[in-house]
C-alpha positions in Angstrom: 11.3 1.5 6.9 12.1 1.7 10.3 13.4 5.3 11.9 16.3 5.4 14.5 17.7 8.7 16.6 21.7 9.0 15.9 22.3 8.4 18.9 20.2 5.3 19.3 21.6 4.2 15.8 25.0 4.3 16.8 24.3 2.5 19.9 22.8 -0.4 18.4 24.5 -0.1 15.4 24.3 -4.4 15.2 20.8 -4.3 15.0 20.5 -2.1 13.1 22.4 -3.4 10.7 21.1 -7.0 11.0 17.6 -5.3 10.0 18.8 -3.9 7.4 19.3 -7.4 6.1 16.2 -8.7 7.1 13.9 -6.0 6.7 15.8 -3.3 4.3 16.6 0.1 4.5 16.7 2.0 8.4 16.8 5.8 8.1 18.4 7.5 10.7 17.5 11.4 12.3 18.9 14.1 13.8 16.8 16.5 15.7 14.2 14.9 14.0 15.6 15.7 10.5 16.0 12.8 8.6 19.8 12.4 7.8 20.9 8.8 6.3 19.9 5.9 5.5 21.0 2.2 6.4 21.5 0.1 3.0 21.9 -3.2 2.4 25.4 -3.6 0.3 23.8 -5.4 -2.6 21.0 -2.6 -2.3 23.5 0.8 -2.8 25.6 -1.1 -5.9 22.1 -1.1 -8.1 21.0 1.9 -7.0 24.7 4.1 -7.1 25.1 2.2 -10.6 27.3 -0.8 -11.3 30.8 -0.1 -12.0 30.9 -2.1 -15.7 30.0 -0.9 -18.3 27.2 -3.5 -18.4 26.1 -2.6 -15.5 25.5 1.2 -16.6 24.1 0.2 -19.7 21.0 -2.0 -18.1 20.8 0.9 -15.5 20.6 3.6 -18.0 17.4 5.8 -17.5 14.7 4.8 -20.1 12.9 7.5 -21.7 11.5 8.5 -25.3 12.9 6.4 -28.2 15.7 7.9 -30.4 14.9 9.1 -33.6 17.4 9.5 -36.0 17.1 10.3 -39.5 19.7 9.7 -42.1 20.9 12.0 -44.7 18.9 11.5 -48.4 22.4 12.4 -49.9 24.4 10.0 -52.0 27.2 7.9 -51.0 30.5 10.2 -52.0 33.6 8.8 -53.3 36.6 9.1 -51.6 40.4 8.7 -53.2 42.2 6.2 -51.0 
């Protein structure tokens, strides 16, 4: 990932952003604090989440199976 000063950044913001596409992410500093970071459009949807439901679902964190147990007691009746 390539590094750019602020003000360099927002100097050359076009090439900055055309590396973006071609090479991918450019973080940008501040006093040598790193601040932000360049993304490519395509790049910030996947990783802030899609906005459909689908898209949350196959994004959804994957961690220990759920275990669910069912109740051992019998079916009740019910007056409709």
């Amino acid at each position: 990932m390539h590094t750019w000063q602020l003000q360099d950044a927002k100097s050359r913001f076009s090439e900055v952003v055309d590396l973006t596409a071609s090479e991918g992410p450019q973080m940008v500093t501040r006093h040598g604090r790193e601040m932000a970071v360049v993304l490519w459009v395509t790049e910030y949807r996947r990783l802030s989440g899609a906005s459909s439901l689908v898209g949350v679902l196959l994004n959804a964190p994957r961690g220990e199976p759920l275990l669910v147990e069912r109740s051992q007691e019998g079916v009740r009746d019910i007056a409709l």
